[in-house]
N, C-alpha and C positions, 0 to 999 in steps of 0.2 A: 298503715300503722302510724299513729300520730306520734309528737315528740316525747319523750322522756319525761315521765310524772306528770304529761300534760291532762288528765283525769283526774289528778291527785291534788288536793290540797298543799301539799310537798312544792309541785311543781313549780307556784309561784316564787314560794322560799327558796329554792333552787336557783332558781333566776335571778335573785335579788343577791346572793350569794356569788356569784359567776361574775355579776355586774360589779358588785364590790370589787373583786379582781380585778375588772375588767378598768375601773375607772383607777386603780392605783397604777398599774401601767401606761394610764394618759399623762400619770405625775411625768413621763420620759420629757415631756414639752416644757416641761420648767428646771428643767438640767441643763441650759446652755451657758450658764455662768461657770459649772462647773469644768468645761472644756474650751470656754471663750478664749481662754489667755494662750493655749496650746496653738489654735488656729492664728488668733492673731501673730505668735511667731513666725509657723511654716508659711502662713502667707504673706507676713510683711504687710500686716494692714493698719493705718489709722485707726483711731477710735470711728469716727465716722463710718469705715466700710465698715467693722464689725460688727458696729450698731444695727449696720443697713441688712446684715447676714441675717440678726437675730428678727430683726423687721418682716425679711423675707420667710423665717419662719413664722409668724406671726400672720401673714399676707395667706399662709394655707390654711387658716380660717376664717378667710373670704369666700373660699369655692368651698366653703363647707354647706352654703347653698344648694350646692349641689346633691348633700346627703341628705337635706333635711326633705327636697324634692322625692327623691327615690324613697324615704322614708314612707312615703304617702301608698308606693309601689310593688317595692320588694319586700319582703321577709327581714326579719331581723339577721339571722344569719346570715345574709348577703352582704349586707352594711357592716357586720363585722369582718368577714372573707376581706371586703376588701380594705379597712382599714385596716387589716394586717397586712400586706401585702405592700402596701403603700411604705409605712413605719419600717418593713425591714431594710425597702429600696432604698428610702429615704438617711436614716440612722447608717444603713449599711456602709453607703457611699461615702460620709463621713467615718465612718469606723476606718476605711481603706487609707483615706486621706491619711488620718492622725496618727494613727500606726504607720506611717510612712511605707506602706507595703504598694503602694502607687507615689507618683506623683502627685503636689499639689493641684488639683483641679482649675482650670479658667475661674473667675468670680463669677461669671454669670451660670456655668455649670452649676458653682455650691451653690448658690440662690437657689435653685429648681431644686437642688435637691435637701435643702432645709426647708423649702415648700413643702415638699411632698412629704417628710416629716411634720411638719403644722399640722396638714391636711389631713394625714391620717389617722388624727386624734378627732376630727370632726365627724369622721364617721361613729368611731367607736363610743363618741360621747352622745349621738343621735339615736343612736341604737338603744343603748341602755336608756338613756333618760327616758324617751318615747315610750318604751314599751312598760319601764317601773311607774312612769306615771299615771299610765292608762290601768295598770296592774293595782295600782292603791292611790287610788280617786279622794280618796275622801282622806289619808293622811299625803297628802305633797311636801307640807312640811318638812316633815320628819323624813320623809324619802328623799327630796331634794339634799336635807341636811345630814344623812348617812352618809349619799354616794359622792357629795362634794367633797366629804371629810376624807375619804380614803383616799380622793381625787390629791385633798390637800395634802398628805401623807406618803404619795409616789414618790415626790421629790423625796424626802428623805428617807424611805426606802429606799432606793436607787443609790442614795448618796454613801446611807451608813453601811451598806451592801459592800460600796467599791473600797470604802474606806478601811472595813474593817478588815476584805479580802485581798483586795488589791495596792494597797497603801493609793490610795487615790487617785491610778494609775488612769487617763482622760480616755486613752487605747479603746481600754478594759472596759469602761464604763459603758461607750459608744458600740461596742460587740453586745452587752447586756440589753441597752437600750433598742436594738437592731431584733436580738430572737426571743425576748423574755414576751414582749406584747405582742407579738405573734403567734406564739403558744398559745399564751390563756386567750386572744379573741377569737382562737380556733375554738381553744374548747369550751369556750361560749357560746360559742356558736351551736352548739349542740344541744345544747340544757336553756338556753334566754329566750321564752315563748312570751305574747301575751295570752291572759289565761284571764278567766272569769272574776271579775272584783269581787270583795265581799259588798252582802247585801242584808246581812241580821244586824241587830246590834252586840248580840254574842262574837260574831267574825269582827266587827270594829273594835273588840277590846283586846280580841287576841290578839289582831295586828299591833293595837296601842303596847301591848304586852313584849311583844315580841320586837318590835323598836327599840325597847329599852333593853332588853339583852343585844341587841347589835350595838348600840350604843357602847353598854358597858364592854362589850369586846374593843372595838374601837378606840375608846378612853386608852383601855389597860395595853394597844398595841402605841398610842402615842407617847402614854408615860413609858414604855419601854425605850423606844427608840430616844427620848429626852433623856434618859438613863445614860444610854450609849453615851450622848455627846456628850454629857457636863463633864460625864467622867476621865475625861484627857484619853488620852491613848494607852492602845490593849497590846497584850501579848498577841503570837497564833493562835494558843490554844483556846483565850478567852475569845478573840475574835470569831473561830469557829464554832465557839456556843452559840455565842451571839446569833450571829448566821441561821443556825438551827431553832434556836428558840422564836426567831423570826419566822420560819414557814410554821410554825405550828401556833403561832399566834393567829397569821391571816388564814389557818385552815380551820379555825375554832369553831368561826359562822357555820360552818356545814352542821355542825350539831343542832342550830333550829331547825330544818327540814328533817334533818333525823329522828329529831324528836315529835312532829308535828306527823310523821310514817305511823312512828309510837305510840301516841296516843289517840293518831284519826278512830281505829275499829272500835275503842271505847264509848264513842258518841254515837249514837242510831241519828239524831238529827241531824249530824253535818254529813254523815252519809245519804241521807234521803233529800235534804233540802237541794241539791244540783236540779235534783229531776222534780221538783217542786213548782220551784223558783225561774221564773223566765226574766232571760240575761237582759232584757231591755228593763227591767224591777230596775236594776241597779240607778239608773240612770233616773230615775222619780225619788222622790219621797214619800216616805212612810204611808202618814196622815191623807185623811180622806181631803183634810182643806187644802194640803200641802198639791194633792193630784191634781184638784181644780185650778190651783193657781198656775201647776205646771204648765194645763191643756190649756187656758188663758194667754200665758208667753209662748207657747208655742204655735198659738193662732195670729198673734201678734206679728211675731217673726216671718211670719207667711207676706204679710201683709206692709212690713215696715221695709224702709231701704237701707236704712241703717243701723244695725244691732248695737243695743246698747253696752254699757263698759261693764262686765259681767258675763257676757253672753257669747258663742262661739264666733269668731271672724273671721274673713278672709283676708287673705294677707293686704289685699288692696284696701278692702274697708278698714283695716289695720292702722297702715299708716294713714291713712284721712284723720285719725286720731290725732287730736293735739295730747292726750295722754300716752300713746305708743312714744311722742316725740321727748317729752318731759323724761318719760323712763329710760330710753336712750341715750341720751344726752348728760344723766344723769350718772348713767355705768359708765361711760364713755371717762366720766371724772374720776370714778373709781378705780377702775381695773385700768383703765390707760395712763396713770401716774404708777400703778401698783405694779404694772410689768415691768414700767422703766427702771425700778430699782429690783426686779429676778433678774431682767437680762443684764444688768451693769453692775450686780453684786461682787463679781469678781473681780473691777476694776477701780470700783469703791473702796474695799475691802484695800487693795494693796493703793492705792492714794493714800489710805489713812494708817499704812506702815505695815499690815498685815500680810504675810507670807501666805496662808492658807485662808481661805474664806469660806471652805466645807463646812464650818460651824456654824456662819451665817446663812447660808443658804438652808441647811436645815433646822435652823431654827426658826425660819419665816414660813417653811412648810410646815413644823409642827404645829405652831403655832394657829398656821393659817386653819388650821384641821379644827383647834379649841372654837375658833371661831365659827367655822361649816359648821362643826356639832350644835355649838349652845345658840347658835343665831337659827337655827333650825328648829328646836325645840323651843326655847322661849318664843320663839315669834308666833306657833300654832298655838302654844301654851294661852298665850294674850290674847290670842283672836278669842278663844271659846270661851276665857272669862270675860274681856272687856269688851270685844270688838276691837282692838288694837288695829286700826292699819299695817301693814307687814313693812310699807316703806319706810317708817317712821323709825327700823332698823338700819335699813340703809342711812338714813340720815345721821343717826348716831354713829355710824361709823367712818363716816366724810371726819366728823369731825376728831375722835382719834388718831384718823389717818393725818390731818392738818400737824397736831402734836406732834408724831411722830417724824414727818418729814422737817419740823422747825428743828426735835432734838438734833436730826441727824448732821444740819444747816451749820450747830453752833459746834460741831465735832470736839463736843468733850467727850474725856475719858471713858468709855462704856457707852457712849452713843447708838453705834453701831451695832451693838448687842440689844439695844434700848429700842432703837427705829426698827432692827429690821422685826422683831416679834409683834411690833403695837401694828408695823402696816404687814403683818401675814394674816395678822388677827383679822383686820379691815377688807382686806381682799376675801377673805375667806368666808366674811362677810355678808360680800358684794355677789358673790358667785353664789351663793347659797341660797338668800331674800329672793334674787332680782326672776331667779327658773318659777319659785310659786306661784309669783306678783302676777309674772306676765300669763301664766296657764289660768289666772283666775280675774284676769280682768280682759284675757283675749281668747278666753277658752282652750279645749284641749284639741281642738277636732283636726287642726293644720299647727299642731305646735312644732313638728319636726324642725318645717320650715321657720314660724316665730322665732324659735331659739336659735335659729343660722345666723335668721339676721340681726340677732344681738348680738349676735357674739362677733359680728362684724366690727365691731368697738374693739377686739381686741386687736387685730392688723394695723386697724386704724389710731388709735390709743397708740400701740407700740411706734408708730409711722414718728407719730406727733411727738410723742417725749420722749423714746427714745433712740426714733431715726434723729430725729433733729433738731430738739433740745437740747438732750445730753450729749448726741453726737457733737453739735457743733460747738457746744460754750466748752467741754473738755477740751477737743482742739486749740481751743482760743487761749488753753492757759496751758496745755501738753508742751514738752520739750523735745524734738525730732530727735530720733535717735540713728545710729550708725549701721547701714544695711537695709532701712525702712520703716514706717512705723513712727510713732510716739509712746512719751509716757508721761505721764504727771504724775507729784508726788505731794500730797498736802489737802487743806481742809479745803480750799480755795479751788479745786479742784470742781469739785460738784456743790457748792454752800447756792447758787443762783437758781441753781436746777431745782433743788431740793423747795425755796422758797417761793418758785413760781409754781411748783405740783402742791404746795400746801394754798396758795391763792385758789387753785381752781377747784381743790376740796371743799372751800368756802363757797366758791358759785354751787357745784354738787350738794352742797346741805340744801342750797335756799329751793333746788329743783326736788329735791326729795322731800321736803316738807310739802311744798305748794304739792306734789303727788297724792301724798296720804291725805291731804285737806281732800283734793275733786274725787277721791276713790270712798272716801269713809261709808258712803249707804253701800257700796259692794260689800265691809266688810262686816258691817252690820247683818248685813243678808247672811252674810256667811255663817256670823257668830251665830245667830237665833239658827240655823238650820244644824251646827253642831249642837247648841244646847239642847234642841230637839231630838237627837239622837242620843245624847246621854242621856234624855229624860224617858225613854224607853227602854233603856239598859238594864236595870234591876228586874226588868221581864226575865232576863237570861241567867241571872246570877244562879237561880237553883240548878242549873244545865252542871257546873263545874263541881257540884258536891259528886 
């Protein structure tokens, strides 16, 4: 008996829905600011080791290599199995610590197991991305810039969750963080198939269609949660609206598969076309010239040693790339400045006089979320009118991010309100652009793995600004305090940090344009092969009467 809806049209929507889920529960990896300051107490740590803690979770998206391998292997279900499993050990261990219901653990203990928390988001995110990519070929865009967005949106879930139930309690959060993404990757694991792509121009407008209802769900769950914060602090009773009005926002999305059950038996042709249509269609074009040109590169391919930038790779012909290197290096500026200030929000936040920083932290996840959505949608939007390059997004957002980190440098009043929304927007970005870029100029065939090893920038990123940037120039100007530990109190504090991450957003613009310059006939190819598809679309429009 195959999987649940797996025959169904449904099925895929299912799965896309499940992921959604699946990917706001990864938001658990961008909570450590919210419990930073808790540990730094019970263990009596400098900035430096807590730096080095957050690094170490960070570092479990290094052997996330290892999902992207298995990817190749096992069943999606498997990849999520165990990145639940991982997430509850991980979280769990920490939940024991901070609740003081053990002893504080050796340093080198928590390390392993703020690894193993890292790590357990690499499967979960290998899982879904792999399989929704493969699932909707031809929108990656939009699919990248959905499940980022939710991705962007954990954090403050998670955060407005604790705040609103638990007055903010670190315990409490780290118990949530432990069994909430363990639940939904089980029961994802049941429902997240890959399933046949669409292959009409009719199924390409419903997907288009139906992106824009995930969307507007999406939107309307971040202005909600924007709601929550601006508006100070709640009662219980409003708290637990709140609460409630939250699950039934992220359970909204089930209503497209519901609808798509609903109105499948209406269409004779989406019912017949399965057994019509053979599943290698998807993978050609249309057009009689379009099939020639296909069996043309595919003879080429036979015949050549090196695939061209466009064309599927192997990881080895991969990096031979001097463009793998460019994109790299590029995110590396992006997201490895953009961690340093999730992981050090908390101690930013009280340098510049602030008791609570739960406000900051979700406002650089909502935020980051505005950014996943509309960098997602504008960027396919441009491909199919201009041919727009997709890096040419990344590059504008280096440069945002620069602004952002100068405001936060000159610590005026509202800064930190200022900095942390412009770099959530910019990370969110970076994470959203860089999944399309790479699927479409290194193809999709070994992408589990491509995306492993990008996202190696993120251990690495974190190592570099905030093992040992931020670690060490805080120290340099912290005051030792009584029983162990430091603290700093002032603008002076992080203003060098702040202004060497806006320097390297400025190298990250110059590698993100020279990108889109050597990519532009990739994305010409692309545009002329989308416009191609819209221009046989009005074939289908009598289908909807």
């Amino acid at each position: 008996m195959g999987p649940p809806f797996s025959t169904s049209g449904a099925g895929k929507w299912v799965g896309l829905v499940v992921s959604l889920w699946v990917q706001a529960v990864c938001g658990n990896n961008y909570t450590f600011a919210n419990y930073s300051d808790a540990l730094k107490s019970l263990m009596a740590l400098t900035q430096l080791q807590l730096n080095n803690l957050s690094v170490a979770k960070d570092v479990g998206k290094a052997f996330g290599l290892v999902s992207g391998f298995a990817s190749d292997c096992l069943p999606t279900s498997v990849l999520l199995i165990i990145g639940s499993f991982e997430g509850l050990i991980g979280y769990g261990a920490q939940w024991l610590v901070v609740s003081q219901r053990i002893r504080p653990l050796p340093y080198w203990q928590m390390c392993i197991f703020l690894c193993l928390g890292g790590n357990s988001t690499t499967w979960m995110n290998t899982a879904v991305l792999v399989t929704c990519m493969r699932n909707f070929p031809k929108n990656r865009g939009p699919v990248s810039g959905i499940l980022k967005a939710y991705l962007g949106l954990g954090t403050a879930i998670f955060t407005d969750i604790c705040t609103a139930l638990f007055s903010s309690d670190p315990s409490k959060l780290l118990f949530i963080l432990a069994v909430v993404p363990a639940f939904v990757c089980l029961t994802a694991a049941v429902f997240l198939h890959e399933a046949p792509p669409a292959s009409k121009p009719r199924e390409f407008q419903q997907e288009t269609q139906y992106f824009h209802i995930f969307n507007g769900m999406a939107i309307a769950l971040a202005v909600y949660l924007l709601a929550f914060d601006i508006t100070g602090s709640h009662g219980q009773l409003l708290s637990l609206v709140f609460a409630a009005g939250l699950l039934i926002l992220l359970a909204t999305p089930l209503g497209v598969p519901l609808y798509s059950v609903l109105f499948k038996p209406r269409s004779d042709s989406d019912i017949e076309q399965p057994m019509k249509v053979p599943l290698l269609v998807n993978q050609s074009k249309k057009s009689t010239t379009t099939t020639t040109t296909t069996t043309g590169v595919e003879l080429q391919y036979l015949e050549r040693k090196q695939p061209s930038i466009g064309e599927d790779h192997t990881i080895v012909e991969m990096i031979q790339t001097f463009d793998f290197w460019i994109l790299f290096l590029s995110f590396l500026c992006g997201v490895g400045t953009g961690l340093c200030v999730m992981n050090n929000m908390g101690q930013m936040g009280i340098a510049l006089g602030y008791s609570d920083v739960s406000i900051f932290i979700s406002l650089t996840s909502i935020w980051g979320f505005f950014g996943r959505i509309a960098s997602g949608l504008l960027s396919e939007y441009f491909i199919w009118k201009f041919g727009t390059p997709r890096p040419l997004w990344n590059a504008a957002s280096q440069v945002v991010m620069a602004i952002g980190y100068m405001i936060m440098a000159f610590a005026l009043p509202g800064s930190l309100y200022i900095g942390s929304i412009l770099v959530g927007i910019c990370y969110g970005v970076r994470l959203t652009i860089t999944v399309p870029v790479a699927s479409e100029l290194f193809g999709l065939k070994y992408y589990g793995i491509l995306y492993n090893i990008l996202i190696l920038n993120l251990p690495l990123g974190s190592f570099l600004f905030s093992g040992l940037l931020a670690g060490y120039l805080y120290d340099a100007e912290a005051t030792a305090i009584a029983g162990g530990g430091n603290t700093c109190v002032g603008a002076h504090c992080y203003c060098l940090v702040f202004v060497i991450m806006a320097a390297t957003c400025v190298l990250g613009l110059g590698l993100d344009v020279l990108l889109a310059i050597r990519t532009r006939n990739v994305y010409v190819r692309i545009h002329e092969t989308k416009r191609s598809v819209a221009a046989s679309a009005p074939d289908s429009s009598s289908a909807k009467c």
